[in-house]
N, C-alpha and C positions, 0 to 999 in steps of 0.2 A: 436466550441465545437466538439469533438471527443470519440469515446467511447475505455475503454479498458476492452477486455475480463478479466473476474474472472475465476477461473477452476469451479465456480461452477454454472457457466452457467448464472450470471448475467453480467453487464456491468457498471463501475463506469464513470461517465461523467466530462471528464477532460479539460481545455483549452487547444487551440492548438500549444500554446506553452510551456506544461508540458508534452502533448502528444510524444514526442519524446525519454526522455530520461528516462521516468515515464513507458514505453510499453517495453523496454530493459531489466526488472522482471518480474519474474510471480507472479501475486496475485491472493487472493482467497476473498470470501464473508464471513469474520466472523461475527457470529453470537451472543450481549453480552447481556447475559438474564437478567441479573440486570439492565441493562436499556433498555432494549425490542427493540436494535438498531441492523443492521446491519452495518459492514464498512469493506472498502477495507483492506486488511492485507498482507504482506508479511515475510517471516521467514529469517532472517538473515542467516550464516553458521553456527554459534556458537547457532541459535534457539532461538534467540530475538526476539519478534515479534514486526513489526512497522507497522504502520497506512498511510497509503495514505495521508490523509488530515495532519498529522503530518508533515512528509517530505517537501508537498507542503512547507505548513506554514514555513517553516525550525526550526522544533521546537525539527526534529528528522533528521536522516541520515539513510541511507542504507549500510551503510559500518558499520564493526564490529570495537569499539573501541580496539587500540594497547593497548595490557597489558607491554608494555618498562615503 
């Protein structure tokens, strides 16, 4: 298990083999009031936001879909 920094000073705990290519973005600690959770987040180019635990899952991607 491995930690990755958030810019906002927490740390999401990740296996150490997501640790690699999961630490190559920057995330941050969002914060979602409607369900009183925090979770790891990262902003796309285009300013999609995706979830850590999304990605893992492969439920999401970190690349911006092509508009072709």
């Amino acid at each position: 298990m491995k930690e990755i920094p958030l810019s906002n000073g927490l740390n999401a705990k990740v296996d150490d083999e997501d640790y690699e290519w999961l630490s190559g973005y920057s995330w941050y600690a969002y914060y979602d009031p409607q369900r009183g959770k925090t979770y790891a987040a990262h902003d796309t180019p285009s300013g999609r936001r995706v979830f850590m635990h999304d990605v893992i899952m492969g439920l999401d991607t970190l690349e911006d879909e092509s508009l072709n």
